[in-house]
N, C-alpha and C positions, 0 to 999 in steps of 0.2 A: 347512615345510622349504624349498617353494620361493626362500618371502621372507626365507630366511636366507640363500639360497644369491646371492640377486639383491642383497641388500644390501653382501653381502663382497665379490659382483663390483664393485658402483660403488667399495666402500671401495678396493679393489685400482686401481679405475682410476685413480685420483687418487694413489695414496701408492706404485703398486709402482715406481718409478722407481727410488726409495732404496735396494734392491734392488742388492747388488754383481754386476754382471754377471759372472758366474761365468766363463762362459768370453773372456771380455774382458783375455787374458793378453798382454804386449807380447811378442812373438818377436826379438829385436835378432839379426841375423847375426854370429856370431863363428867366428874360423880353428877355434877347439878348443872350444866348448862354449854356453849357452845361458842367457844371464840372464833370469829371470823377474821381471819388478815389478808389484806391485800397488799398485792406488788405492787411495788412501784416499779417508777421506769426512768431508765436511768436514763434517757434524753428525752426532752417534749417541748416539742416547738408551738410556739403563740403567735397569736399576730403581731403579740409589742412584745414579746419575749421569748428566751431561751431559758429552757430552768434544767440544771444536769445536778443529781443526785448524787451525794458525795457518800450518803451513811451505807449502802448499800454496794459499793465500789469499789475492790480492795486497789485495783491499779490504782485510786484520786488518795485514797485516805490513808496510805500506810508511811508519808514521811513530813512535810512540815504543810502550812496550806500555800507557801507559793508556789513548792515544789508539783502540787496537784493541780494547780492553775496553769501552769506552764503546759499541762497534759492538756487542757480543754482545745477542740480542733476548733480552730477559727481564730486564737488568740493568739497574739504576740508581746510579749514580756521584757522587756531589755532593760539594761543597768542605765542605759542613757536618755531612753525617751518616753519611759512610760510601759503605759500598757494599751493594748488599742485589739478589739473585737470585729473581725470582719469588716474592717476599716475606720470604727469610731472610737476616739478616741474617750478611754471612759474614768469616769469618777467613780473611786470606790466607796461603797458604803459597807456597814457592818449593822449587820440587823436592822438595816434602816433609816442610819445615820452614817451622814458624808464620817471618813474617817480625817479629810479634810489635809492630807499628806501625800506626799508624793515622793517619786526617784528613789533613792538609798534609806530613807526614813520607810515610806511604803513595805521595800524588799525586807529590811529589819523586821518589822512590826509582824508582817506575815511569817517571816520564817518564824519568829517565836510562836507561833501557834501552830501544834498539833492537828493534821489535817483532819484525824476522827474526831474531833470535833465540831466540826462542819458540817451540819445536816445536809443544806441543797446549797447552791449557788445560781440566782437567776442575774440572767443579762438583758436588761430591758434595755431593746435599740430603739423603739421610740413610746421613750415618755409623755404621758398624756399631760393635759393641765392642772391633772390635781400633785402632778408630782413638781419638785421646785423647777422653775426656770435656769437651776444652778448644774442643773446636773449634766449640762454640757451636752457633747453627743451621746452620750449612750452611758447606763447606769449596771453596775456589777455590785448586786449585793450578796454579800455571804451571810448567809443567815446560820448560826449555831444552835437555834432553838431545839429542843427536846421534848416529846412529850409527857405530860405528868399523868403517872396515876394514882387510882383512890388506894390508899393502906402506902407502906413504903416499895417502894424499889429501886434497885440502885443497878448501873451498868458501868462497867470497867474496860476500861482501853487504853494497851499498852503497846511499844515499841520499840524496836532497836534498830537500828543498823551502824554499817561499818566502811570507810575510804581504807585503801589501804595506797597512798603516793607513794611518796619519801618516806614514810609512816604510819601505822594505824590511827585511823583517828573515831570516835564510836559518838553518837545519838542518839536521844534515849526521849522518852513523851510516854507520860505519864496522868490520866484523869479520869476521875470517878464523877457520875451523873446520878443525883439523890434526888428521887421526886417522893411526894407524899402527899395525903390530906383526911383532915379532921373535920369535925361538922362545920365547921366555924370557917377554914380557909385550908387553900391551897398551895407549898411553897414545894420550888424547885431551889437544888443548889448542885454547881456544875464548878469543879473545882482540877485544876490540871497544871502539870510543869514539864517544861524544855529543856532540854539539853543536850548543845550540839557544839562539836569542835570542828572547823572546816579549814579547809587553804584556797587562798586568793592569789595567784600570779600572774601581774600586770605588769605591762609596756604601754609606753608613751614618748611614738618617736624616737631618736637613739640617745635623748635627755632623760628619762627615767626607768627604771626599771626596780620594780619590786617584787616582793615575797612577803605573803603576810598569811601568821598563823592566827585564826577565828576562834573565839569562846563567847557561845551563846546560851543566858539564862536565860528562860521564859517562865514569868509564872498568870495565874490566869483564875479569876473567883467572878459565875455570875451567878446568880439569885433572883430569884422573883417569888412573888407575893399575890397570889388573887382573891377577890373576896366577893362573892355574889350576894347581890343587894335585889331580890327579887329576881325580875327578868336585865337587869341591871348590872355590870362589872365594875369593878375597882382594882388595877391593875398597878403594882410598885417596883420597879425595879432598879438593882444594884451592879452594875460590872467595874472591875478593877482588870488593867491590862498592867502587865511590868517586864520590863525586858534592861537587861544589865551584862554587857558588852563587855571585852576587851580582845582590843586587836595588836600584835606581835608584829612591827613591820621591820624588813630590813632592805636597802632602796640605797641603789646607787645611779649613777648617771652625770650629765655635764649640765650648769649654769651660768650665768652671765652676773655679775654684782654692779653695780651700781654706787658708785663714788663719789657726794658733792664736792665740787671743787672747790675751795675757803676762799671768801674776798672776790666773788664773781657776781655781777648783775649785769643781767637776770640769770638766777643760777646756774651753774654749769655741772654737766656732771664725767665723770671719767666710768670704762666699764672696762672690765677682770671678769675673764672666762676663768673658768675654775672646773674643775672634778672632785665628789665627793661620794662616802660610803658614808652610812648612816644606820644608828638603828632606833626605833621609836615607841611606844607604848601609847595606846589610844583607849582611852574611855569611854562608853556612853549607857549610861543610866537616865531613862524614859520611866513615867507614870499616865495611863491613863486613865480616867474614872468616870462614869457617866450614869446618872440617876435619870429615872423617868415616872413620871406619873401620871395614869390614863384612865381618865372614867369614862364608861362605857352603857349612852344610853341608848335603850332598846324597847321596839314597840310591838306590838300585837305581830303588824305585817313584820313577818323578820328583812325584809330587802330595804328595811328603812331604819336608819343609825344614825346618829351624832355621838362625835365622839369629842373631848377634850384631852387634851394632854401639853403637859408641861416637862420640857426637860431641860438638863445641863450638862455640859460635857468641861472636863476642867484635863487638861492636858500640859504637861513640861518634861521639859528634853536638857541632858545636862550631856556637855562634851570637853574632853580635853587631850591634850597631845603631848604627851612628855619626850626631850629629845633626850636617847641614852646619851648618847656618842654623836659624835660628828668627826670625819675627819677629811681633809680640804687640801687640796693643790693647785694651786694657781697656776694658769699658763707660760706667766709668767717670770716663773719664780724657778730654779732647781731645785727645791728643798720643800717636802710636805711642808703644811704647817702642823704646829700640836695640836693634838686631839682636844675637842671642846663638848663641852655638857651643854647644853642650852636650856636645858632643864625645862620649863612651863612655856609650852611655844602656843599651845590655843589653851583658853578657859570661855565657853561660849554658853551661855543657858537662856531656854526659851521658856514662854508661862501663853499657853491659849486656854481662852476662855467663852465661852458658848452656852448661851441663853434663850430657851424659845417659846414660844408658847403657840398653838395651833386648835382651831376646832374644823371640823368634817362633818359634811349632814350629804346623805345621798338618801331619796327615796324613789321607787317608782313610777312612771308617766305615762299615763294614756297617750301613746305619740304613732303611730302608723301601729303598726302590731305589737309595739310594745317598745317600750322604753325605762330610762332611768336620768336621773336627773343628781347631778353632784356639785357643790360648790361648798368652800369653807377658807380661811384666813391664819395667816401665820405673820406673826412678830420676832425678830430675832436677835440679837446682839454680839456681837462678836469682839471680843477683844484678843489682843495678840502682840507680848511686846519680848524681844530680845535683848541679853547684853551680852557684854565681850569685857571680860578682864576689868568690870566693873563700872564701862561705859551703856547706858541704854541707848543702842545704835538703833532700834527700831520702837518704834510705838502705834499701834498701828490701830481702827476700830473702824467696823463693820455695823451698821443698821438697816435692817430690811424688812418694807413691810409687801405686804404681800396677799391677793385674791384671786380664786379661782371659779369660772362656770362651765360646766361641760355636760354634754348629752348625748346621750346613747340611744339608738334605735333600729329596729329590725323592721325590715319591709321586703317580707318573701324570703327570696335567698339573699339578700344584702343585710347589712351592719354595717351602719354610720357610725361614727365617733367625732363629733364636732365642741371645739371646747376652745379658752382662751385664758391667760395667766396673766395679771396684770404685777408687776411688782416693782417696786419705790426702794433705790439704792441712796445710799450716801456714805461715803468712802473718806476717811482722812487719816493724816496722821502727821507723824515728823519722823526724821532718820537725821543719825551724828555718824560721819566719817574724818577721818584724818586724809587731809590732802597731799601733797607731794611734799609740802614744807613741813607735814607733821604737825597742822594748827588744826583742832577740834571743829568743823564745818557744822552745822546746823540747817535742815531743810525741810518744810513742806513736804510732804507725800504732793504728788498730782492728783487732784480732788476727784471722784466721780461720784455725781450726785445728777442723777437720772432716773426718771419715771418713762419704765417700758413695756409695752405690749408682747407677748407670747401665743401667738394662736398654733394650735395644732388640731389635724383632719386624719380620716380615716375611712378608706372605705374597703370592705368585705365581700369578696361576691362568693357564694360556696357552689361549687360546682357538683358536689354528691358530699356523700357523708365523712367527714374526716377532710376533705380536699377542697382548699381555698387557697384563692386570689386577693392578694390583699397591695393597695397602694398608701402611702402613709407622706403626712408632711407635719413638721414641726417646727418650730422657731425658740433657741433654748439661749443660754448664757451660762459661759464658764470664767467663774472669779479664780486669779492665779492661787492657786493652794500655799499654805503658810510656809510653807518647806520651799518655794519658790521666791517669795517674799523676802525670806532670810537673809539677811547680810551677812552673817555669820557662817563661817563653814564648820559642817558638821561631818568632813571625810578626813581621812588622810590629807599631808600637807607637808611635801617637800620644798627645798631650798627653794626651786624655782618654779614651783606652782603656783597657783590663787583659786583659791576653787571659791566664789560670792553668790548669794541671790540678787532680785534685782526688787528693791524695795516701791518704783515706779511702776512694775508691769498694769497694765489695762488688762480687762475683763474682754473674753472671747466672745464674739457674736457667731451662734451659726446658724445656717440654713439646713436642715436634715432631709433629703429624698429619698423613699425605697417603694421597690416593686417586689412584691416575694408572693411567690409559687410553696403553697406545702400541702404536704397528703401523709396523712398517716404517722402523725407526729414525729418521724424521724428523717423526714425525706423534705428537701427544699431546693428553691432553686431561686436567685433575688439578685439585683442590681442596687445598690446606694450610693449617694452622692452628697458629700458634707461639704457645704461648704462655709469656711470659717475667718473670719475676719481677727483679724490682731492675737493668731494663735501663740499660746505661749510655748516656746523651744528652746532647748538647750545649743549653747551653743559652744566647741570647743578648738581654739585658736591657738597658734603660735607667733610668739613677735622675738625676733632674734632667738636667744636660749631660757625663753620664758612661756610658759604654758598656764592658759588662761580659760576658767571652764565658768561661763556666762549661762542666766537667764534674757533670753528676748523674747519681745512680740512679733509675728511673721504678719505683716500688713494684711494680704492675703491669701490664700491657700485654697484648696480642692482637694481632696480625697475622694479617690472613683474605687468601689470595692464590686466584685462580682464573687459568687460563691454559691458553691452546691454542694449539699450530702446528700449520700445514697445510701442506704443497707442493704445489704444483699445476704440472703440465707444459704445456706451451701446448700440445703436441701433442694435448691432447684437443678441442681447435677446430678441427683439422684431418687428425684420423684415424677411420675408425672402431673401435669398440670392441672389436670381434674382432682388427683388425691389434696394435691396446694388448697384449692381452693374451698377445699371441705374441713382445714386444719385450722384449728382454732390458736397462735401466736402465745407463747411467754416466753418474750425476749432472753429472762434468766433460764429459761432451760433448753436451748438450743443453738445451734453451731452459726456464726455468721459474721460477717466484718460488717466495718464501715467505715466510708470512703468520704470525704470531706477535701476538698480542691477552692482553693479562692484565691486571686487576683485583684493586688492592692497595686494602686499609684497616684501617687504623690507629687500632685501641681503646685509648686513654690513658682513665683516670679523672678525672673533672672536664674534659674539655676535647671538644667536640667536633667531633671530624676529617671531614671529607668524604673519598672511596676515590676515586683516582684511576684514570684507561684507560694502559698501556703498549704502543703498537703498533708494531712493524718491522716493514717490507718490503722485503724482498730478491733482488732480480731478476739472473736471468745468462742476457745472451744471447750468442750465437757466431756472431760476424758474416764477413763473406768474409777470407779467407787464414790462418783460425782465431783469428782475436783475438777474444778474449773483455772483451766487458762485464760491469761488476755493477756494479749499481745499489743504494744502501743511502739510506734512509728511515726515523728514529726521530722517533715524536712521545711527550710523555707529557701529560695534559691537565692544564689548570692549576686552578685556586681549589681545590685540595685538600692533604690534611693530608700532614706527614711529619712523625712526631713531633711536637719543638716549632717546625715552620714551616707558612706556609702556602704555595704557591705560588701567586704573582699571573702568574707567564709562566711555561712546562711548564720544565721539564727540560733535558729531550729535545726538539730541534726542530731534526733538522738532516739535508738531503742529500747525501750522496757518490757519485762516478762517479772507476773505475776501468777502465782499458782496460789491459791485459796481451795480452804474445805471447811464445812461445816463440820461440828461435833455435838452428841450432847442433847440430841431434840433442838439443833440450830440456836441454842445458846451459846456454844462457844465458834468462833470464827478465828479460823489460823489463817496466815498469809503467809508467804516465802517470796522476794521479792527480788530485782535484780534490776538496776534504773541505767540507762545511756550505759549498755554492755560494751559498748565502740569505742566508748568516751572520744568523741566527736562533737558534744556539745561546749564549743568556745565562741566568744565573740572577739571578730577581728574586721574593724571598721575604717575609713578616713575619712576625714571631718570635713565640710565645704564650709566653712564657715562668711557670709557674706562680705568679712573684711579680717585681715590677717592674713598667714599662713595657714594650709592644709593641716592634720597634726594623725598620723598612725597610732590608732590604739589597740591593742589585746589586751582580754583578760580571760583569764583561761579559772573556773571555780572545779572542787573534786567534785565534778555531779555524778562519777561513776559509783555507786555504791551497793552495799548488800543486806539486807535485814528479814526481821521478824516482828510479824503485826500483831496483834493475840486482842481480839474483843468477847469479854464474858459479860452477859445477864446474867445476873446474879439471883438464884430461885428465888419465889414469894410461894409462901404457901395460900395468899390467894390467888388463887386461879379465875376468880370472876370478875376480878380487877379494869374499872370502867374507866375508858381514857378521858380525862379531860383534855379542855383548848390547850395548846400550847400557852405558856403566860413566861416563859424568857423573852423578855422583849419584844414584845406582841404586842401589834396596835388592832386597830379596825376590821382587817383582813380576815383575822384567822379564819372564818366562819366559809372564805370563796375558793380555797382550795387552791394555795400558792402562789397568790398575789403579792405582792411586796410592801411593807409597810411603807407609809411614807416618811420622806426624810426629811430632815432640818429645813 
């Protein structure tokens, strides 16, 4: 007993920090009354989730939101495969809805948005059965809500920074946050723009190589509407996303042509190496828009709710590729040929569209010491059709219905979570391609139209206060995202490139296993194992002097993830252990790193992947006249598998320093910033592709850069100003304290 009691005291020395200092309440003097605020905390670990604080953060929130996601320890981010969380591969949502995109579309979308923006980001690794059976392994939502208060107030948040390559190049984010309310209702409006100039230099193999200069618009309008109808809500809201591109490429390298030879059967063809320089101009103009409407009925017991809500999400994507110049030497030839304009080489545009409707009823149950009881249904529709240069190559539609029951219960130190998702697909469509002779094909989608079961479990054992045991299983499904779907290329596109979707991909089956150890909301230690049926992966080939970059399904797959954080306060170098254990923790005012280590590998059949190491560290110290540093350090190790690549240079390799100070009574926030100091952050991979040739890629972006963050609360001269719910995009939750809305 002793050495149970001497163990939990080291455990405690080292983690009780994380510990919200209970009485650590701000007293602000007012004429007539007493604001209370509490800290938050900028990491808190769940049994189904990770939730990390963006508003309070200067190292997450001072340059775009993927640039602050790429900081989260545990994640890995790449141009080629995604995004994937201590080994699950995840579906993004945005306030609660799939954003339903992926790869190069994905990395666009977020880079136009301003990371102060971003209130929290949770990462739910296993979703229960009230959330959809769609969200694959593991779900990342970014929630932007803000809170409203009674009379107006408004907060301001602004940005710069600076690359200096070849060139200066500057950054700039810009948005104001208007809350208010009158007797009658409540309305927010959150209003913000991007602008970012960047450089992209890419190789592919010793057949391409480019340089391309970036110009990024971002603009950004959400609103919301609340209206209380007794103990009853009525909740409406409005978001507009727009992001309007233009990319500079200039790209040279060798290809292969391709010659029919006349009066041949069955056709024959002749092929001409050639070398060219090139220069290009690339478009892309995106709309996103997504209304929602949610009532909100409420009963006596508040732990019992039915909720309704209807939404829509209307999204299109416009791409095109102008060729300036071309200029072309054949192998076989002495003499260039003359320069040529090719003028309108892609004209590609997409239109999705998304339809749902859902109700939620969860109340209370007399079940061993206490329970809760949830089930509710969702309808949805999806449509999704592409063309090309005036051909509709895809048409694609989506109907899902869908019911959920699940139960929760406490018995002593345990928590159950037993639940089950039932949901009804039917998948079709048609796709037009030109075949080798150039004749208009016509085809069928591959149909799936299947009724399947979803169970997922959970049990909790707590071992003392703050510290549990928890083991978790689920059974989910991930539909290919419409960006994968695409036939249509929405990148760059040299002479001897193809960059397609694949308009047949199947839907993912997985299995989700985890073990996790946590104490003290920042300390963990878990084992997971996905395993995933007909995963979707990129795939990128070589066949002679042509470069071919594919969607497939991987039959079968395995992802083994093991990972631990630790915090460690400096104060245990310079206190003894008795004074530790009498100190009552606020993470934000004191000296401490933290250390995060995880070990991912990737079982593909036929192909042998080596596991790679994932390590952050995260230092904040609090130097004289309370400026705070934080220090951030990602490394991932290289010569290992991810999917179909290998890494020859990690990932992850890059340091950030952040200096922040309050001003003003904590009204104003300055940052000073300083991102990948080494500029060591490139990616440099080789492709295993299951058939073809290998194919070497780099791409190197200026992530080294320098700025100034500046966030002002703008005074109220009320000062007794009472918070209401959040009502940006708020469903059911708000009331459990950072639970995740549910999604589409």
């Amino acid at each position: 007993m002793k050495k149970k009691i001497t163990a939990l005291s080291i455990l405690s020395t080292v983690l009780i920090f994380a510990q919200e200092k209970t009485n650590n309440q701000v007293k602000e003097k007012q004429i007539e009354g007493i604001t209370i605020t509490k800290t938050k905390k900028a990491v808190e670990q769940k049994a189904d989730r990770t939730i990390f604080d963006f508003s309070e953060q200067p190292q997450l929130n001072n340059g775009n939101v993927l640039e602050g996601i790429k900081k989260l320890p545990g994640l890995v981010s790449t141009d080629i495969a995604g995004m994937m969380y201590q080994g699950k591969v995840l579906d993004v949502f945005l306030n609660g809805r799939p954003l339903n995109i992926t790869s190069n579309e994905l990395n666009s979308f977020l880079e136009g948005m301003p990371a102060n923006s971003v209130d929290r980001i949770e990462v739910i690794t296993q979703p229960g059965a009230e959330f959809p059976a769609t969200s694959g392994g593991a779900i990342m939502n970014i929630i932007t809500n803000k809170n409203a208060n009674k009379y107006l107030t408004a907060t301001y948040s602004g940005n710069y920074s600076f690359t200096n390559y070849d060139k200066l190049r500057s950054r700039t984010s810009n948005s104001l946050n208007l809350n208010a309310r009158n007797k009658i209702f409540g309305w927010q409006l959150n209003v913000g723009q991007n602008y970012r100039e960047s450089m992209l230099n890419g190789q592919q193999d010793n057949l391409l190589t480019s340089n391309t200069d970036r110009f990024g618009r971002g603009y950004f309008a959400k609103s919301g509407l609340t209206f209380d109808l007794g103990q009853d809500r009525l909740l409406v809201n409005y978001d507009i996303y727009h992001n309007n591109n233009d990319n500079y490429t200039l790209s040279n390298g060798d290809g292969q042509q391709r010659i029919p030879v006349p009066n041949t059967n069955p056709q024959q063809y002749l092929f001409r190496d050639f070398s060219f320089d090139a220069s290009d101009a690339a478009h892309t103009l995106t709309t996103r828009q997504e209304a929602v409407v949610t009532y909100q009925k409420r009963f006596t017991d508040k732990a019992q709710k039915l909720d309704f809500q209807f939404g829509y999400t209307k999204s299109d994507s416009k791409f095109a590729q102008n060729n300036i110049f071309r200029d072309t030497k054949y192998a076989d030839s002495n003499s260039p040929e003359p320069r040529i304009s090719l003028g309108n080489v892609l004209d590609n545009t997409s239109d999705m569209r998304v339809a749902n409707f859902k109700v939620d009823y969860s109340q209370p149950l007399n079940l061993l010491d206490g329970g809760k009881v949830s089930l509710g249904g969702l309808y949805e529709h999806q449509g999704f059709d592409t063309e090309s240069k005036g051909i509709t190559n895809l048409d694609y539609t989506r109907q899902t219905a869908a019911t959920y029951l699940e139960f929760q219960a406490k018995l002593k130190k345990f928590d159950f979570i037993l639940g089950t998702r039932a949901e009804n697909y039917d998948i079709s469509g048609i796709t037009r391609y030109y075949n080798q002779t150039n004749l208009l094909i016509e085809a069928d989608l591959i149909p799936f139209n299947k009724f399947k079961l979803f169970p997922n479990a959970s049990v909790q054992y707590n071992l003392m206060n703050q510290v549990y045991v928890a083991a978790n299983y689920n059974k989910k499904i991930s539909l290919p995202s419409i960006s994968a779907l695409n036939p249509n290329n929405v990148t760059f596109q040299g002479p001897n490139t193809q960059v397609t979707g694949n308009p047949n991909l199947q839907p993912t089956i997985f299995d989700n296993y985890e073990l996790k150890i946590s104490a003290f909301d920042y300390a963990f230690i878990g084992y997971s194992v996905s395993s995933a049926k007909n995963q979707v992966a990129q795939i990128i080939r070589k066949d002679g002097k042509n470069l071919f970059n594919e969607q497939v399904n991987i039959s079968d797959m395995r992802i083994h993830n093991f990972n631990v954080g630790l915090p460690v306060p400096f104060m245990i170098f310079s206190k003894p252990l008795s004074e530790i254990m009498k100190f009552n923790f606020n993470p934000d005012k004191i000296n401490f790193m933290y250390i995060y280590a995880g070990y991912q590998k990737h079982d593909i059949d036929n192909l042998n992947n080596r596991g790679f190491w994932i390590f952050n560290l995260m230092t904040q110290i609090i130097l004289p006249k309370e400026i705070k540093l934080t220090a951030n350090y990602s490394y991932l190790t290289p010569k290992a598998g991810y999917f179909y690549f290998t890494a020859e240079k990690p990932f992850n390799n890059s340091f950030d320093l952040t200096l922040t100070k309050k001003f003003m009574d904590n009204r104003l926030t300055v940052s000073v910033f300083a991102n990948d100091i080494f500029n060591g952050q490139v990616m440099q991979v080789r492709s295993n592709p299951p058939s073809g040739e290998a194919v070497f890629l780099r791409s190197k972006y200026d992530t080294r850069n320098f700025g100034l963050s500046v966030n002002y609360k703008i005074p109220t001269k009320n000062k007794l100003a009472k918070e209401d719910a959040n009502i940006l995009n708020q469903t059911k939750k708000e009331e459990s304290g950072g639970v995740m809305q549910q999604g589409q």
